[in-house]
C-alpha positions as CSV (number, residue, x, y, z in Angstrom):
1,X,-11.7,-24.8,-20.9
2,X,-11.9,-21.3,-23.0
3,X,-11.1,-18.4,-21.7
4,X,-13.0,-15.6,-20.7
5,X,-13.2,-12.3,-23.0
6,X,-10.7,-9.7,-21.9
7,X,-13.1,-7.1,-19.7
8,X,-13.8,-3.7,-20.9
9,X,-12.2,-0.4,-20.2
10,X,-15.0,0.2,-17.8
11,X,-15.3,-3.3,-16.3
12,X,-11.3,-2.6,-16.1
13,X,-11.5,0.0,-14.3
14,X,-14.3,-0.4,-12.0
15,X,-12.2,-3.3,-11.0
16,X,-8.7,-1.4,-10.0
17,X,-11.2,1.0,-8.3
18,X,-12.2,-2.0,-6.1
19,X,-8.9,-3.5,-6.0
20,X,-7.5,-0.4,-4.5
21,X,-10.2,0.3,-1.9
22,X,-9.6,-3.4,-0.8
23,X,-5.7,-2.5,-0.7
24,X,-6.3,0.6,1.5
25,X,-9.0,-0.7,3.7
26,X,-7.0,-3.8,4.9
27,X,-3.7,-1.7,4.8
28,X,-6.0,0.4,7.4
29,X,-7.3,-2.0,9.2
30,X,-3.9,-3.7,9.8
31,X,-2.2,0.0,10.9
32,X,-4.9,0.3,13.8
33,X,-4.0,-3.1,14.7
34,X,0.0,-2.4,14.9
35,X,-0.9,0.8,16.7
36,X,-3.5,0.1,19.3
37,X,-1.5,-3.4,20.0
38,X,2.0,-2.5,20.1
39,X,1.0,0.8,22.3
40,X,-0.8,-1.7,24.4
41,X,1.9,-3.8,24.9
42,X,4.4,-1.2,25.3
43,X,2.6,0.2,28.5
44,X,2.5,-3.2,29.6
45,X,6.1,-4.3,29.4
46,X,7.7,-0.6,30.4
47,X,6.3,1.6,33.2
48,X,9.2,4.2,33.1
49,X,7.2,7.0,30.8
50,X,10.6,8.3,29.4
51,X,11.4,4.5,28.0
52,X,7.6,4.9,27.1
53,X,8.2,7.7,25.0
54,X,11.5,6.9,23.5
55,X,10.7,3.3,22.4
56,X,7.4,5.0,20.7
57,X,9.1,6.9,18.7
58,X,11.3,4.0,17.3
59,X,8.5,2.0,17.2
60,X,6.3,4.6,15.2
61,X,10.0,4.9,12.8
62,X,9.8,1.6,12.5
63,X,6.2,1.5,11.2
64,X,6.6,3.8,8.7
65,X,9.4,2.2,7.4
66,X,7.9,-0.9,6.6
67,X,5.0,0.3,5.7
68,X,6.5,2.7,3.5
69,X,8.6,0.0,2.0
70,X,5.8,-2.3,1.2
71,X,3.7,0.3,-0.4
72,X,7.2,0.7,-2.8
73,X,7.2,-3.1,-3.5
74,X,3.3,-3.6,-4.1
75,X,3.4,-0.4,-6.6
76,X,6.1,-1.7,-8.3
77,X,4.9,-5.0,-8.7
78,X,1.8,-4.0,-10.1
79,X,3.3,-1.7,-12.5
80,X,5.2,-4.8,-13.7
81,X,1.7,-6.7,-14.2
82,X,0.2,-3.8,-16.4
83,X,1.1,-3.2,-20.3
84,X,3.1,-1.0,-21.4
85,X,2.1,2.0,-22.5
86,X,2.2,3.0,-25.5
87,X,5.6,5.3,-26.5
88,X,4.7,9.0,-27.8
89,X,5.9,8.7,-31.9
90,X,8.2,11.6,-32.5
91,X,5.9,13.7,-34.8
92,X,3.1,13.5,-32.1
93,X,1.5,17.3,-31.8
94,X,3.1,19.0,-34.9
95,X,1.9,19.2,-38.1
């Protein structure tokens, strides 16, 4: 089966743009889920508002942990997928 041609610059990007929204819409999506849920349960499991509150705060610390540490992971990954840019030559800018 051929291959398809390599996109264009525009194509390229138009498709990163997309990419990206997707990323941020589901990561979104999933945050208000975690939030609203884990809130919901919490008032269910503990009635004492001062275990309300402390557990909240771990559980908010533990959100943006792991949330922060997938972000890390899914940058780096796609960093790895791109090319390499291109490395400056020494004489760039000077006569």
């Amino acid at each position: 089966m051929p291959r398809s041609p390599d996109p264009g610059p525009l194509e390229r990007q138009r498709i990163e743009k997309r990419l990206a929204l997707n990323v941020v819409l589901v990561y979104a999506a999933l945050a208000v889920l975690w939030i609203y849920g884990s809130d919901w349960l919490l008032f269910q499991l503990v009635s004492d508002p001062g275990w309300q509150a402390r557990i909240a705060t771990f559980k908010g610390w533990f959100f943006v942990t792991w949330s922060g540490l997938l972000i890390y992971v899914g940058i780096r990954r796609a960093f790895r997928r791109r090319p390499a840019l291109p490395r400056p030559s020494s004489t760039c800018g000077r006569p």
